[in-house]
C-alpha positions in Angstrom: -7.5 -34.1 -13.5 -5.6 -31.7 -11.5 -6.4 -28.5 -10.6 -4.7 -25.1 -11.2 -4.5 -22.8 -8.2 -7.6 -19.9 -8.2 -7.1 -16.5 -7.1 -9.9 -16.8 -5.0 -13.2 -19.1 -3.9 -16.8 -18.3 -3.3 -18.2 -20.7 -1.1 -21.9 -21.0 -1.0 -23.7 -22.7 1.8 -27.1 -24.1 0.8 -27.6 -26.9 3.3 -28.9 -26.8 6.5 -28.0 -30.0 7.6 -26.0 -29.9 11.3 -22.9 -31.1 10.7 -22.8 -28.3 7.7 -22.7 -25.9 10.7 -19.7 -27.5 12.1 -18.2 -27.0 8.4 -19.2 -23.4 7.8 -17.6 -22.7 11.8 -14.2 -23.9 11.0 -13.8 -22.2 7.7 -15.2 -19.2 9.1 -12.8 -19.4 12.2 -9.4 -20.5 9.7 -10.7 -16.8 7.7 -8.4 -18.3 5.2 -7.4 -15.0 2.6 -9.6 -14.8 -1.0 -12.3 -16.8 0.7 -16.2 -15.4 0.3 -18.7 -17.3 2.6 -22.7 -17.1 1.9 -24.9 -19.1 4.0 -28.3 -19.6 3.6 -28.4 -18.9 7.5 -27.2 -15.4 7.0 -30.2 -14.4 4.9 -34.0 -14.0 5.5 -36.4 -16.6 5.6 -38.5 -17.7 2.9 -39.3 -20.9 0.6 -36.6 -23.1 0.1 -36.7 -22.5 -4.3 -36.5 -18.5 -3.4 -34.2 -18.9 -0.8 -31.4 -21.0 -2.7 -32.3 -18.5 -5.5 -31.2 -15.5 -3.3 -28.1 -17.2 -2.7 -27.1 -18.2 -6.1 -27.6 -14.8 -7.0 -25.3 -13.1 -4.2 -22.5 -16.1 -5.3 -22.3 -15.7 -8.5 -22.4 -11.4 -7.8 -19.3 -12.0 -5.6 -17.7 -14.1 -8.1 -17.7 -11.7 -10.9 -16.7 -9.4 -8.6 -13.6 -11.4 -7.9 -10.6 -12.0 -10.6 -10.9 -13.8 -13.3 -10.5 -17.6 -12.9 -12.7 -17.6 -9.2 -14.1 -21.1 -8.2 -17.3 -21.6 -6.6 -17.9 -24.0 -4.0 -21.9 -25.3 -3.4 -23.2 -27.2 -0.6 -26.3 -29.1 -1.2 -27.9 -30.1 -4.5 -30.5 -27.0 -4.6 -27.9 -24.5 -4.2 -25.6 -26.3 -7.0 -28.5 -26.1 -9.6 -29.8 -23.1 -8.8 -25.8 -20.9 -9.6 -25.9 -23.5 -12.5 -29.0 -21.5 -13.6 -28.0 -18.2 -12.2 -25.0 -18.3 -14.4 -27.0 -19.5 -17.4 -24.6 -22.9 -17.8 -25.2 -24.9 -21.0 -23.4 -27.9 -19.4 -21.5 -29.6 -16.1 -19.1 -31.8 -16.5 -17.8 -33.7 -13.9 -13.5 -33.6 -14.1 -12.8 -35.4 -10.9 -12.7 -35.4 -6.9 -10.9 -32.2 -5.3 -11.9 -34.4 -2.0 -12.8 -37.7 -1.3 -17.0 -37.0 -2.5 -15.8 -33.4 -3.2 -16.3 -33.1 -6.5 -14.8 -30.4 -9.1 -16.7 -29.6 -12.5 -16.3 -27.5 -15.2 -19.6 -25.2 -16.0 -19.9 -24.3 -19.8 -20.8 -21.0 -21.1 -19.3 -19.0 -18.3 -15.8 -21.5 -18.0 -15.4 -21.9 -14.5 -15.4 -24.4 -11.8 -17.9 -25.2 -9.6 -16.9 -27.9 -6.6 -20.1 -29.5 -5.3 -20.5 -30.9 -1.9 -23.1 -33.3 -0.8 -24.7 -31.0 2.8 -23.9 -33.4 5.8 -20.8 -35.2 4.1 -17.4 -35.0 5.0 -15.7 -34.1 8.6 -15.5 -31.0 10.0 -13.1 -29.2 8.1 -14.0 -30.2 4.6 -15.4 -26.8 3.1 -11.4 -25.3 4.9 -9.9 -27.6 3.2 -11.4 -27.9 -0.2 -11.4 -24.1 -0.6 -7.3 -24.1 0.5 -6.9 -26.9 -2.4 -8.1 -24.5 -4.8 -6.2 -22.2 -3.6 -3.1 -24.0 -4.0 -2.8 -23.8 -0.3 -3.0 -27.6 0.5 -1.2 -29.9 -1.6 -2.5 -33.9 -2.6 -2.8 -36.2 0.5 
C-alpha cells in the first residue's frame, strides 16, 4: 500500500546498537524540515523498561503536538511497544515496507502510522530516508 505524504515525522530512537549512531548522525546532519528526533542517548540513564518508557512518552507528546496526520518512526522493538502502549493502541497492523525491512503500520485507536525499524538494520541513511518518504520528499526507487 502506498503511503500519503505526512506533514511531519517523529522519529524515536530506542536502540543503541552502533550502526544506529551512524543512522541518527546523518539524519541529524540532513535537519530535513518537520522532522522531531528523540534518542534514548539524549536522556538520562536508567533501566532499559523506564527508559524506552520516557521516550515513548516524549514521542508521542511531540506528535500531538504536531498536525494532524504526523507519523512516528521507532527504532528497536522496546521502543515500538512501548508508544504502542503510550498511545493506548488496540491493534497494529502491518500495511507494507516504506523500505526494504522498514516497515509502515497502521495503529488503531489513535489512527496513525507508526514505521518500525529493526536497531542495527539498514545502511547509514535509512532513518533520512524513510522519514523523507513520508514526507513525500523521496519518491519509489
Amino acid at each position: 500500500a502506498r503511503q500519503p505524504p505526512r506533514p511531519a515525522v517523529v522519529v524515536a530512537v530506542g536502540s543503541r546498537h552502533p550502526r544506529v549512531r551512524g543512522h541518527v548522525g546523518t539524519l541529524r546532519g540532513a535537519n530535513p524540515t518537520g522532522v522531531v528526533v528523540h534518542d534514548l542517548l539524549d536522556l538520562a540513564e536508567g533501566d532499559s523498561t523506564g527508559i524506552a518508557s520516557g521516550l515513548a512518552r516524549q514521542a508521542v507528546l511531540s506528535l500531538r503536538a504536531l498536525p494532524a496526520g504526523a507519523a512516528l518512526i521507532a527504532t528497536g522493538g522496546d521502543i515500538a511497544l512501548a508508544i504502542c502502549r503510550e498511545l493506548e493502541a488496540t491493534a497494529l497492523r502491518p500495511q507494507g515496507e516504506l523500505l526494504p525491512g522498514v516497515i509502515w503500520s497502521r495503529v488503531e485507536g489513535p489512527d496513525l502510522v507508526l514505521v518500525t525499524k529493526a536497531g542495527g538494520f539498514g545502511e547509514e541513511d535509512v532513518l533520512l530516508r524513510a522519514a523523507l518518504k513520508l514526507l513525500g520528499m523521496e519518491s519509489d526507487g
